[in-house]
PDB file of the backbone (N, CA, C, O) and the ligand in Angstrom, with CONECT records:
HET     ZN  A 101       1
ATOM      1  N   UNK A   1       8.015 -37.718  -0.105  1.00  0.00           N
ATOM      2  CA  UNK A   1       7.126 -38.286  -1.122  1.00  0.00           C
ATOM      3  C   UNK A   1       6.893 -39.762  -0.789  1.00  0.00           C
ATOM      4  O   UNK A   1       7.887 -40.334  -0.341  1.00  0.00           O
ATOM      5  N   UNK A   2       5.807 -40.474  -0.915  1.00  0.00           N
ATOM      6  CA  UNK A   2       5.231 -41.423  -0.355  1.00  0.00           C
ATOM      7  C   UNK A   2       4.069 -42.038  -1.213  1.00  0.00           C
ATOM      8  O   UNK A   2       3.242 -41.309  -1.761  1.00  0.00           O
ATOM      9  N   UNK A   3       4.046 -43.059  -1.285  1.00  0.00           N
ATOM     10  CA  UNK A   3       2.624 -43.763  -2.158  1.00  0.00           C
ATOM     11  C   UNK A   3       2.622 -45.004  -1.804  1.00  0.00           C
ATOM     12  O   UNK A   3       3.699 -45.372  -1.335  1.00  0.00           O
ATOM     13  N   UNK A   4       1.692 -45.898  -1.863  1.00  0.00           N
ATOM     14  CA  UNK A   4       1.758 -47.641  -1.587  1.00  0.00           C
ATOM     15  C   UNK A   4       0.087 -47.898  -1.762  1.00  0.00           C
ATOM     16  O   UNK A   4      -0.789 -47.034  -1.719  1.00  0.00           O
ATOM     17  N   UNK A   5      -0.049 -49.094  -1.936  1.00  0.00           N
ATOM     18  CA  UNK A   5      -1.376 -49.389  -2.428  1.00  0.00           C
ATOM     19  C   UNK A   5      -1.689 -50.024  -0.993  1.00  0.00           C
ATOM     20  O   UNK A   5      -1.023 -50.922  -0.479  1.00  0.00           O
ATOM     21  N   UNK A   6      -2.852 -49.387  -0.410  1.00  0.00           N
ATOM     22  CA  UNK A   6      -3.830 -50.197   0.695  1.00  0.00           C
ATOM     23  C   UNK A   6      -4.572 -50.988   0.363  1.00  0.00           C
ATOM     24  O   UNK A   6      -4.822 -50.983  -0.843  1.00  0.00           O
ATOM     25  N   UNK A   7      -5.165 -51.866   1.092  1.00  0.00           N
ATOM     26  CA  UNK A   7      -6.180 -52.890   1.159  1.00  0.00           C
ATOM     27  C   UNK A   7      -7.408 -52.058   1.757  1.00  0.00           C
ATOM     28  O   UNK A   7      -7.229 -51.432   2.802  1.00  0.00           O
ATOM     29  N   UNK A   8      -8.265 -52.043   1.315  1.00  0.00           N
ATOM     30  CA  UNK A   8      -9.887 -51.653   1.412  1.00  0.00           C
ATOM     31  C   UNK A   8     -10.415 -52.306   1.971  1.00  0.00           C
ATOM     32  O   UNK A   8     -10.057 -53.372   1.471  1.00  0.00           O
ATOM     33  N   UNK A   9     -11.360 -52.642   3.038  1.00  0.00           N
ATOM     34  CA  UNK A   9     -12.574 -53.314   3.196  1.00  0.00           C
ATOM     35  C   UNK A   9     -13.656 -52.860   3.511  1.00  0.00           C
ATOM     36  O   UNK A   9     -13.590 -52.554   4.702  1.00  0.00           O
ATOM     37  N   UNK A  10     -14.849 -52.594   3.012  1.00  0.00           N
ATOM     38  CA  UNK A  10     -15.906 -51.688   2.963  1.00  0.00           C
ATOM     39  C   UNK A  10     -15.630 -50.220   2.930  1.00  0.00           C
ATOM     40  O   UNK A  10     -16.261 -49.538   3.737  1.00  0.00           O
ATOM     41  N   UNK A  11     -14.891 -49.694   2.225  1.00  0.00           N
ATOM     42  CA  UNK A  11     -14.588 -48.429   1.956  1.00  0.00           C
ATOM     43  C   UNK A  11     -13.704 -47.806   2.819  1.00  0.00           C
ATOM     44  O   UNK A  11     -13.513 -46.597   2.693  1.00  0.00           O
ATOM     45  N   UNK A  12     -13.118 -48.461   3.700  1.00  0.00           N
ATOM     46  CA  UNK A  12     -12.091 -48.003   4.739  1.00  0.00           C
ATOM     47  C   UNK A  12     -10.590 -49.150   4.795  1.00  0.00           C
ATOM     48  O   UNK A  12     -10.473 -50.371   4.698  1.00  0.00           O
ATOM     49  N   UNK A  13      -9.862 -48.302   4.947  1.00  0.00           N
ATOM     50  CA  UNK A  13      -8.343 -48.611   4.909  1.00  0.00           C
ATOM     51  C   UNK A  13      -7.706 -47.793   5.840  1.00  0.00           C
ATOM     52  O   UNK A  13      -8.190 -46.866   6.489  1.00  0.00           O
ATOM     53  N   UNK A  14      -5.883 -48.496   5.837  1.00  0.00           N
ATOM     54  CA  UNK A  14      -5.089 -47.973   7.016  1.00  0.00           C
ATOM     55  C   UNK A  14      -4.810 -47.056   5.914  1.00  0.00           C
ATOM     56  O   UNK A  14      -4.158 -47.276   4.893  1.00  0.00           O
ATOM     57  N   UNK A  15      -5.458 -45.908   6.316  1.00  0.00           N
ATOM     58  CA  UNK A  15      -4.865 -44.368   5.475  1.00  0.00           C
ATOM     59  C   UNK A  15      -3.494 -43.823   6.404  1.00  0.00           C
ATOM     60  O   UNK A  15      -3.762 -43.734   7.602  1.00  0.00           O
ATOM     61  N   UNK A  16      -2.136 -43.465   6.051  1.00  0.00           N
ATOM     62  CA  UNK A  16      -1.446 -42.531   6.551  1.00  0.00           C
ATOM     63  C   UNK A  16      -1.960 -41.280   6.486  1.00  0.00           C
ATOM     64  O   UNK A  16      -2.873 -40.833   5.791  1.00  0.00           O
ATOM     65  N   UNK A  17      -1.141 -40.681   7.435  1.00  0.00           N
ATOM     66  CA  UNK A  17      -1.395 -39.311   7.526  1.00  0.00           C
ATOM     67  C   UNK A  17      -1.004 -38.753   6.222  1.00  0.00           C
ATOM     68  O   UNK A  17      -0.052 -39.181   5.569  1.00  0.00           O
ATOM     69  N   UNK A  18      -1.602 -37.994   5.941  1.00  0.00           N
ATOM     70  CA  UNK A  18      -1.081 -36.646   5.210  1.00  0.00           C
ATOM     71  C   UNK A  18      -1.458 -37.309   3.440  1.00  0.00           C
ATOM     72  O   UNK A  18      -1.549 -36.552   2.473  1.00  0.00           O
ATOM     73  N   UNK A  19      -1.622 -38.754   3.356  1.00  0.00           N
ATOM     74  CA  UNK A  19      -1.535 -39.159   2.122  1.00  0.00           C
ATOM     75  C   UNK A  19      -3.162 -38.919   1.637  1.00  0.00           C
ATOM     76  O   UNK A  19      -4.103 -38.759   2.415  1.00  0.00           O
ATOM     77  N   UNK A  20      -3.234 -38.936   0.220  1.00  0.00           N
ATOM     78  CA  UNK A  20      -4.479 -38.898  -0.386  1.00  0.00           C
ATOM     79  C   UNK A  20      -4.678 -40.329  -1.074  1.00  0.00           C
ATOM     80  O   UNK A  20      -3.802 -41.140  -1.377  1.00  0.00           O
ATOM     81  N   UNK A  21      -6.242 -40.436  -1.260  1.00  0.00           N
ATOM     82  CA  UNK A  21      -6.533 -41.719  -1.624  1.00  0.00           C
ATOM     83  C   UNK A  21      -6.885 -41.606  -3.020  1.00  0.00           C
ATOM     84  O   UNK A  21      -8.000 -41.083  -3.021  1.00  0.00           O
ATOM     85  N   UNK A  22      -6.543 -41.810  -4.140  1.00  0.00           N
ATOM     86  CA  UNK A  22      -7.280 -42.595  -5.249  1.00  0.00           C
ATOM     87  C   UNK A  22      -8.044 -43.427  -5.496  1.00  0.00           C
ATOM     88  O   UNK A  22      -7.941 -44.521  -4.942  1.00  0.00           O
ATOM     89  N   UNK A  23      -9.423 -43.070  -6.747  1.00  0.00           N
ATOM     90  CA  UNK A  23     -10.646 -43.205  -7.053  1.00  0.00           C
ATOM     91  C   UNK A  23     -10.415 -44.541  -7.224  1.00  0.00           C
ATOM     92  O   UNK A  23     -10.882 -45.350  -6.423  1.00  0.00           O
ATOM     93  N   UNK A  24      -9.829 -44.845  -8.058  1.00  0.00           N
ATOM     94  CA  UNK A  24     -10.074 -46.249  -9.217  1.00  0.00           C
ATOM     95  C   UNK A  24      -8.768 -47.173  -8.267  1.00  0.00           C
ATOM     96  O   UNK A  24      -7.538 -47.145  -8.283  1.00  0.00           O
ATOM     97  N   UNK A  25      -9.838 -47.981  -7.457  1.00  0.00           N
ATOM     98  CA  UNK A  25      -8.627 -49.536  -7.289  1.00  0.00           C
ATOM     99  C   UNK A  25      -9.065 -50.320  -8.045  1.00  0.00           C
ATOM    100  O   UNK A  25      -9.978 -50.226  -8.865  1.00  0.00           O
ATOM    101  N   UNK A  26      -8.089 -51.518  -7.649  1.00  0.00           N
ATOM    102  CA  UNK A  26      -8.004 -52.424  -7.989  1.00  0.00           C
ATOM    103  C   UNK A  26      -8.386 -53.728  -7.108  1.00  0.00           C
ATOM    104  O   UNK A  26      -8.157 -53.912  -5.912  1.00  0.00           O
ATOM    105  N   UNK A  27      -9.079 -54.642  -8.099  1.00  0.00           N
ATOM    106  CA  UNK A  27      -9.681 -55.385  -7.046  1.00  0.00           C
ATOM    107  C   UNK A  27      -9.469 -56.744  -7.841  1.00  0.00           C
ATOM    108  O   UNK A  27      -9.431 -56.956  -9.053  1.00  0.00           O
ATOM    109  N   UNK A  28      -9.329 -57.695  -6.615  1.00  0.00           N
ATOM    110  CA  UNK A  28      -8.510 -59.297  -6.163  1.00  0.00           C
ATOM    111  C   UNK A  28     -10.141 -59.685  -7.146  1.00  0.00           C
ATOM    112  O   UNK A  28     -11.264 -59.374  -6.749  1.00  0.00           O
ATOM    113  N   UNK A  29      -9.765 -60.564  -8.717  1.00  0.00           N
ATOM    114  CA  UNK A  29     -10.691 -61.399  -9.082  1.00  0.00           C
ATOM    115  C   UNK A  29     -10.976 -63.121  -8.809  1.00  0.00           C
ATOM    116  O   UNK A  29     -11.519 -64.082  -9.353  1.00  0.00           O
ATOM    117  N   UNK A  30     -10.065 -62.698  -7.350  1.00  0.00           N
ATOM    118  CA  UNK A  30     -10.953 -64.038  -6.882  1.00  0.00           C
ATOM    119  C   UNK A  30     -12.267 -63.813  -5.717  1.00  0.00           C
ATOM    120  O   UNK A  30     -13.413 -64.263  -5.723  1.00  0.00           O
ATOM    121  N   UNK A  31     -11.645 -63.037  -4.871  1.00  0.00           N
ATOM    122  CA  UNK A  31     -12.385 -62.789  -3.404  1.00  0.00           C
ATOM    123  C   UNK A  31     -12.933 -61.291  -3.420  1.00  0.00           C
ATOM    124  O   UNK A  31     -13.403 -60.835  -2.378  1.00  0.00           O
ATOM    125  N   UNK A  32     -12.889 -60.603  -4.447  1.00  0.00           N
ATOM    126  CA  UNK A  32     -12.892 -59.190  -4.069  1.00  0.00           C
ATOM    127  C   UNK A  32     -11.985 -58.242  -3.398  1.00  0.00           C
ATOM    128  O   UNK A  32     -12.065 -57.022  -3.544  1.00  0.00           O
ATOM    129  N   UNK A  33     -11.419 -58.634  -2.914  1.00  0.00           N
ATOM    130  CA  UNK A  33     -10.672 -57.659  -1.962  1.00  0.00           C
ATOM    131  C   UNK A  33     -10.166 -56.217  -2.994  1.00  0.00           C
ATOM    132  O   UNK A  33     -10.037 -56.185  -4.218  1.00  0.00           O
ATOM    133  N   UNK A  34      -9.967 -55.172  -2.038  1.00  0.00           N
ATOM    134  CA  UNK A  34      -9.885 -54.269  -2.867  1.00  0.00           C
ATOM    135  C   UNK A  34      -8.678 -53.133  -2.505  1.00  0.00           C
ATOM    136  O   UNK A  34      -8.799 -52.586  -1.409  1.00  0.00           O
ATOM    137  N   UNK A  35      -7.791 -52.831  -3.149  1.00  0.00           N
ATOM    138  CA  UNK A  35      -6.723 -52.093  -3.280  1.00  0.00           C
ATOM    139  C   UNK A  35      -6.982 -50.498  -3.848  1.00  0.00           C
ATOM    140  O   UNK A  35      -7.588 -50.194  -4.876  1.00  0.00           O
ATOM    141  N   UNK A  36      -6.435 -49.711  -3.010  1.00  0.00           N
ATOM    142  CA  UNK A  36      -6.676 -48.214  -3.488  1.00  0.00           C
ATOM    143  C   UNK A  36      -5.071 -47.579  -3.189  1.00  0.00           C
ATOM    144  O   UNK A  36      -4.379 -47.833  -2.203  1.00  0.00           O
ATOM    145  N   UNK A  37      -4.721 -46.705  -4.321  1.00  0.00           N
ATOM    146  CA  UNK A  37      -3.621 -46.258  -4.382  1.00  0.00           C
ATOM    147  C   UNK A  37      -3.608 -44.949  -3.732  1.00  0.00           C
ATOM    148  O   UNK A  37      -4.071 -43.933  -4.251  1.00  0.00           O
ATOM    149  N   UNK A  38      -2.873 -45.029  -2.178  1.00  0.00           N
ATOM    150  CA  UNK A  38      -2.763 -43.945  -1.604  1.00  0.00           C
ATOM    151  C   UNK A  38      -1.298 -42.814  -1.863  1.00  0.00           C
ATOM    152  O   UNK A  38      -0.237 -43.343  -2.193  1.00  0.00           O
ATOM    153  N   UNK A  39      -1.341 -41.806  -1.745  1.00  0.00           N
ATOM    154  CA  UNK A  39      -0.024 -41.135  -2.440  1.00  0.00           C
ATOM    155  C   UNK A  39       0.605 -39.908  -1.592  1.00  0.00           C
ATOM    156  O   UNK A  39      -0.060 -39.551  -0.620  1.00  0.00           O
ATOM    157  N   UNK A  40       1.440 -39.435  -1.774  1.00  0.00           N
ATOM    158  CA  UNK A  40       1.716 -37.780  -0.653  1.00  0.00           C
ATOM    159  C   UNK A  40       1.590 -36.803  -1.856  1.00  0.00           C
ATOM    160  O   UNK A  40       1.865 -37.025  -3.036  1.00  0.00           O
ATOM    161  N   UNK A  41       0.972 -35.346  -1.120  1.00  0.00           N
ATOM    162  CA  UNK A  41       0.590 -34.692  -1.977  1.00  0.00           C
ATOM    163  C   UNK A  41       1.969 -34.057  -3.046  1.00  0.00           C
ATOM    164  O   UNK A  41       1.833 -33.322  -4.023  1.00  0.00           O
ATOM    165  N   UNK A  42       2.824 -34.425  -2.675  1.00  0.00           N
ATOM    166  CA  UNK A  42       4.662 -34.547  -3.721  1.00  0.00           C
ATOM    167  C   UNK A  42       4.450 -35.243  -4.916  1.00  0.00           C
ATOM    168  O   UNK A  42       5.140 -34.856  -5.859  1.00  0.00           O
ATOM    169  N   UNK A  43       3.560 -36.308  -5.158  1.00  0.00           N
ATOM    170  CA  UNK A  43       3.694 -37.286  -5.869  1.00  0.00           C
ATOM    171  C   UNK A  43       2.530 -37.257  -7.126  1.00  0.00           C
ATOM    172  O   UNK A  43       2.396 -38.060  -8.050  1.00  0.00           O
ATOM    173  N   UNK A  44       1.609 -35.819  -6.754  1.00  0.00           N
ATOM    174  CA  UNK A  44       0.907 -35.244  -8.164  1.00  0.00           C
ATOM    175  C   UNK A  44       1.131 -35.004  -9.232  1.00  0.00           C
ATOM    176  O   UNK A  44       0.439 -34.857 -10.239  1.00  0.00           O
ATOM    177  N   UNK A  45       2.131 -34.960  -9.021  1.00  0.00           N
ATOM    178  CA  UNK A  45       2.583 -34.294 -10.727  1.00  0.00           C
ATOM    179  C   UNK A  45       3.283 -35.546 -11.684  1.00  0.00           C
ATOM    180  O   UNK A  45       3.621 -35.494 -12.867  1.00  0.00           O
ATOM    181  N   UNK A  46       3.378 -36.819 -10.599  1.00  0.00           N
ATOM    182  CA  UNK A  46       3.785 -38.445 -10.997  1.00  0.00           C
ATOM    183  C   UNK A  46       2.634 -38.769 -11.396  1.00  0.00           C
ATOM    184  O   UNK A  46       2.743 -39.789 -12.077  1.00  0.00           O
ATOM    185  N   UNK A  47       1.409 -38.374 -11.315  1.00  0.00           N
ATOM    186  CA  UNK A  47       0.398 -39.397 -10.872  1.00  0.00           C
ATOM    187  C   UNK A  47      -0.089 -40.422 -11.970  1.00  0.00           C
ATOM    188  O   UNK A  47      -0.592 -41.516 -11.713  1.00  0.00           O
ATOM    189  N   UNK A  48       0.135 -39.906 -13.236  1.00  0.00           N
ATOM    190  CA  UNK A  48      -0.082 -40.564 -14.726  1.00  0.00           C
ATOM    191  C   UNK A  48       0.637 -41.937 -14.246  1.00  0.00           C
ATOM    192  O   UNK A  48      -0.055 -42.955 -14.244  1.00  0.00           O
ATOM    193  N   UNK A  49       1.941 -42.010 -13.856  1.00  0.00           N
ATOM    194  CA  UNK A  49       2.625 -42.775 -14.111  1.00  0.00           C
ATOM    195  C   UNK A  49       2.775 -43.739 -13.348  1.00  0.00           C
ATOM    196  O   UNK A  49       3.136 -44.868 -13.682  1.00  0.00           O
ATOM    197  N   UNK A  50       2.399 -43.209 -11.821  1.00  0.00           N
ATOM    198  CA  UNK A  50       1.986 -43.845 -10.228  1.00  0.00           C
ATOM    199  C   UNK A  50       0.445 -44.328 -10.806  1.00  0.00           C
ATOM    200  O   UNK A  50      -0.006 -45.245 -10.120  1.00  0.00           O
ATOM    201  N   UNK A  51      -0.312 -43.969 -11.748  1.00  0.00           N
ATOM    202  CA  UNK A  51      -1.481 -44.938 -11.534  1.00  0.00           C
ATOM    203  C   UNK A  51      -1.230 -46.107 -12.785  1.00  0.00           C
ATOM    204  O   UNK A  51      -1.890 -47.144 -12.847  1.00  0.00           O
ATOM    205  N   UNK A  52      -0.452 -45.838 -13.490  1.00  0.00           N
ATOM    206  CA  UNK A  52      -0.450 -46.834 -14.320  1.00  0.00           C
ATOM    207  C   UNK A  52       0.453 -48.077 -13.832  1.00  0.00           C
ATOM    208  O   UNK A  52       0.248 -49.255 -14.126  1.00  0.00           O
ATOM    209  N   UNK A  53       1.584 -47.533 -12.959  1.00  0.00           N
ATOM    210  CA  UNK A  53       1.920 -48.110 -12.005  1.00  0.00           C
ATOM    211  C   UNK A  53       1.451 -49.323 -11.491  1.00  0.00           C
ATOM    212  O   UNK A  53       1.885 -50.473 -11.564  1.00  0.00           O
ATOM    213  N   UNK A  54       0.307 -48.739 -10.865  1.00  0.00           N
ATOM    214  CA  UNK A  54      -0.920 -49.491  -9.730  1.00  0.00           C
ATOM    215  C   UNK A  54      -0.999 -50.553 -10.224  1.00  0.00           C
ATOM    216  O   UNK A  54      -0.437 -51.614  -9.949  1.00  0.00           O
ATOM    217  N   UNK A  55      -2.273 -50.074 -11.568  1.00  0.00           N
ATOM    218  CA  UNK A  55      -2.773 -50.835 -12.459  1.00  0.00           C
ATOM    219  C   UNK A  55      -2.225 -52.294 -12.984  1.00  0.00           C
ATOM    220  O   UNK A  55      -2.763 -53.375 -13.226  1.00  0.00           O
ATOM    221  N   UNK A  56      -0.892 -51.783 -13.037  1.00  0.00           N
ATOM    222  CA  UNK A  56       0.087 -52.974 -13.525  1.00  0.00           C
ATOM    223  C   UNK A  56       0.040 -54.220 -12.212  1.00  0.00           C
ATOM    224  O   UNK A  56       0.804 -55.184 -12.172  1.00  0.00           O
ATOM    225  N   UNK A  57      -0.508 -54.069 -11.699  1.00  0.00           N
ATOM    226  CA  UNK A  57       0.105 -54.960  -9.786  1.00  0.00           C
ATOM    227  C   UNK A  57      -1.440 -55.713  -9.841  1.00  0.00           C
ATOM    228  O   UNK A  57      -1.514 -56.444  -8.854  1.00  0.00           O
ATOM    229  N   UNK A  58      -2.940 -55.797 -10.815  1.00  0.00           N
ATOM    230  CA  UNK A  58      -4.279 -56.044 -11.236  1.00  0.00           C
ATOM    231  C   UNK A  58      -3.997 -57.474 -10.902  1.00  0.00           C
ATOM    232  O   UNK A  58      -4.491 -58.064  -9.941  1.00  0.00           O
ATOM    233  N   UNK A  59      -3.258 -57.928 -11.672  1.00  0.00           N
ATOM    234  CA  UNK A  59      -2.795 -59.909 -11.974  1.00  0.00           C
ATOM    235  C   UNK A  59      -2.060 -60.205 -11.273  1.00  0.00           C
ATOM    236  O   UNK A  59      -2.210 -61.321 -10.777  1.00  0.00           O
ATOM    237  N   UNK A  60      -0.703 -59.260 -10.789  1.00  0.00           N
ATOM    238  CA  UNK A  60       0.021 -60.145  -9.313  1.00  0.00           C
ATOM    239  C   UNK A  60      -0.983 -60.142  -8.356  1.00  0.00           C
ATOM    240  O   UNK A  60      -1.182 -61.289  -7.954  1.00  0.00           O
ATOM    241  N   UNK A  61      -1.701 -59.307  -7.827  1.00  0.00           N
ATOM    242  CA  UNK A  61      -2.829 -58.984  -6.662  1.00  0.00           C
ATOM    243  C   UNK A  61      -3.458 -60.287  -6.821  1.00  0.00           C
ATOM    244  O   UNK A  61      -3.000 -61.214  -6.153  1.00  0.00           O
ATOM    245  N   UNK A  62      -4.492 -60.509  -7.649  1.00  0.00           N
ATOM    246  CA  UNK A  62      -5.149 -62.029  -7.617  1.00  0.00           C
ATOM    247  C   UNK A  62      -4.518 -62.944  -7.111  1.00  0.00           C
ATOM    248  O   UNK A  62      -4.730 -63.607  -6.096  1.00  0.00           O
ATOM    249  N   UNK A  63      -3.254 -62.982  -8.293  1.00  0.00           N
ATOM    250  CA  UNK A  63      -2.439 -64.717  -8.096  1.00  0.00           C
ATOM    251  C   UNK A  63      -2.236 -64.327  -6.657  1.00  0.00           C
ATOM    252  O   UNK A  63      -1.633 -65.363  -6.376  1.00  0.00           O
ATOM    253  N   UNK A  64      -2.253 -63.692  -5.559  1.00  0.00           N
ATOM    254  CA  UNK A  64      -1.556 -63.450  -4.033  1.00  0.00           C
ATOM    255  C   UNK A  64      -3.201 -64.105  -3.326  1.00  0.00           C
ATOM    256  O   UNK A  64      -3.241 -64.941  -2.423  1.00  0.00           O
ATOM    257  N   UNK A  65      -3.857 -63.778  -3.680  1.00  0.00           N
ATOM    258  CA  UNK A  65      -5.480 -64.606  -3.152  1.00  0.00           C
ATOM    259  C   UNK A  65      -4.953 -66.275  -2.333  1.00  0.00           C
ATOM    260  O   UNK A  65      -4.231 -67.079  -2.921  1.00  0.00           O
ATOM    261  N   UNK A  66      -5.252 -66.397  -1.568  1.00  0.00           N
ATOM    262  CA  UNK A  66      -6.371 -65.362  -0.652  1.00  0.00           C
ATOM    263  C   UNK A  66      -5.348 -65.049   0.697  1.00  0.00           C
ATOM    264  O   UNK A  66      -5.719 -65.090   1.870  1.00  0.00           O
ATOM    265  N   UNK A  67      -3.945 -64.721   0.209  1.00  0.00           N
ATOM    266  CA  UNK A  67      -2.926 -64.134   1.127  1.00  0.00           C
ATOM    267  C   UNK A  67      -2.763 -62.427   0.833  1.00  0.00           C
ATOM    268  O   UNK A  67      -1.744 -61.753   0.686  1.00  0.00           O
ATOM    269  N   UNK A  68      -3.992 -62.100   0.818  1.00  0.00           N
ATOM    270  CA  UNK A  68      -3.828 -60.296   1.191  1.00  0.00           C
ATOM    271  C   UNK A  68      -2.959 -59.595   1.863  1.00  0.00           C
ATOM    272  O   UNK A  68      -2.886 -59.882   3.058  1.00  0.00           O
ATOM    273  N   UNK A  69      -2.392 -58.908   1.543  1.00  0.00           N
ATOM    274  CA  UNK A  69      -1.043 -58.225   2.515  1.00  0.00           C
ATOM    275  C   UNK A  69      -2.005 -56.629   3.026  1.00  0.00           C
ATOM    276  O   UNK A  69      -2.706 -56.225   2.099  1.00  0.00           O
ATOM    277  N   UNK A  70      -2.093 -55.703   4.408  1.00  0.00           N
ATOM    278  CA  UNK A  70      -2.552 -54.765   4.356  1.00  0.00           C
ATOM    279  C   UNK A  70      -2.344 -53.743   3.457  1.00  0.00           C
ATOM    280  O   UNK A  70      -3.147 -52.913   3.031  1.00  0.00           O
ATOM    281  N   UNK A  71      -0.436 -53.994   3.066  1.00  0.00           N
ATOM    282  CA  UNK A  71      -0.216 -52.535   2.034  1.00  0.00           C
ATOM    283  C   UNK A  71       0.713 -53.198   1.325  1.00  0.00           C
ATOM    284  O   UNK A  71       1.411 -54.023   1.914  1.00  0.00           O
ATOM    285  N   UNK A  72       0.850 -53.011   0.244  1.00  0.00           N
ATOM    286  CA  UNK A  72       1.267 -53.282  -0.648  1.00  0.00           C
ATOM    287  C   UNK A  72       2.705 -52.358  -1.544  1.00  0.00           C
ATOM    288  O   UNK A  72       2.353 -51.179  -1.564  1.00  0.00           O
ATOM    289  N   UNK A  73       3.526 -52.439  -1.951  1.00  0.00           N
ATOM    290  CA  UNK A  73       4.827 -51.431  -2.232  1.00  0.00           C
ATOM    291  C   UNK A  73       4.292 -51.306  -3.974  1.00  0.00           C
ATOM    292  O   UNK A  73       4.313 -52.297  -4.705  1.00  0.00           O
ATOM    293  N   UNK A  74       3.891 -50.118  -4.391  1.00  0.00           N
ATOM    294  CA  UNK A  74       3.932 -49.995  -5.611  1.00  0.00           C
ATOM    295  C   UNK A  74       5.330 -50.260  -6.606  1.00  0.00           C
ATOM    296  O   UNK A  74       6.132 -49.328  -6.542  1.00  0.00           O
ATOM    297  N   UNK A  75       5.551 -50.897  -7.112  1.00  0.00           N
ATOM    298  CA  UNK A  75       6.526 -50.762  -8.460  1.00  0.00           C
ATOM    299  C   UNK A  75       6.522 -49.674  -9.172  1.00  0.00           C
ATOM    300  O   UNK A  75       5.640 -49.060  -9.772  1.00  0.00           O
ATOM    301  N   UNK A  76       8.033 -49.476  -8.965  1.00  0.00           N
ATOM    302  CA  UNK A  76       8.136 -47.982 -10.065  1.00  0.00           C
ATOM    303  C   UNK A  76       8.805 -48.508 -11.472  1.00  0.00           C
ATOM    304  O   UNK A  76       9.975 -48.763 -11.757  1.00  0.00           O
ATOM    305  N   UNK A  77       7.650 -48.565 -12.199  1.00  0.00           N
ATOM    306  CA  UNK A  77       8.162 -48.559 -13.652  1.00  0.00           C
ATOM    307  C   UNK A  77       9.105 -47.789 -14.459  1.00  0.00           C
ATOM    308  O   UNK A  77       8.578 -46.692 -14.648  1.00  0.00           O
ATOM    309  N   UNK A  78      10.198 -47.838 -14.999  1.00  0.00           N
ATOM    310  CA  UNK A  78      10.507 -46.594 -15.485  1.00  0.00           C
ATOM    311  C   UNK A  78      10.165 -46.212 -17.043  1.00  0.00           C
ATOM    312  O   UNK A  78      10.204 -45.165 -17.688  1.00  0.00           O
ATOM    313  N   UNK A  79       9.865 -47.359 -17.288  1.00  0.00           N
ATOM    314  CA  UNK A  79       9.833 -47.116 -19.027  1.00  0.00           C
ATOM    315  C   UNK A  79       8.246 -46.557 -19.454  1.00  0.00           C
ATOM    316  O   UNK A  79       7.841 -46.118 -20.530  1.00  0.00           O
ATOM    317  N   UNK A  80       7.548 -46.761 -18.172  1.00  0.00           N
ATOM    318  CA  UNK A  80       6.295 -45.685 -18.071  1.00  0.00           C
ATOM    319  C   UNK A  80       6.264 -43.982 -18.207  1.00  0.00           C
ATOM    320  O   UNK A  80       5.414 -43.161 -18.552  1.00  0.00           O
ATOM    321  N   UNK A  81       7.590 -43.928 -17.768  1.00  0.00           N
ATOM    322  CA  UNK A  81       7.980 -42.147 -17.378  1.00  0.00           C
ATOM    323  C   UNK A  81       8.349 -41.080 -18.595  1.00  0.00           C
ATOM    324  O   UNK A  81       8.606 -39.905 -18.330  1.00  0.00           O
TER     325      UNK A  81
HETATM  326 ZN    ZN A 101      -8.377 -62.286  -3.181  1.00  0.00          ZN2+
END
């Protein structure tokens, strides 16, 4: 099981193998840059909790402007679960 948030640029990212990409990123409100939550197909039945997850990382992502990292380590919340 596997997930981490990529960096986007024009609709393409370092996708791993085998992982799937999620619709709704998140995107840097300074520069744009844009984050999509990639996941292993193990991690479906998390996914409520892996995207709210994401979501939560909206305001650290900015304040990191304009030091973009390619991938990013999702935080596992637990009090989300
Ligand atoms: Zn930025």
């Amino acid at each position: 099981m596997a997930y981490e948030a990529v960096k986007y640029t024009n609709g393409k990212g370092d996708l791993q193998d085998g992982l799937t990409v999620d619709q709704n990123p998140i995107v840097c409100g300074k520069c744009g840059a844009e984050y999509r939550l990639d996941y292993s197909p193990g991690e479906s039945s998390n996914l409520a909790n892996l995207r709210a997850c994401f979501q939560s990382m909206q305001k650290r992502t900015t304040n990191k402007c304009p030091k973009h990292q390619p991938s990013l380590a999702v935080p596992n919340v637990p009090f989300l679960q």
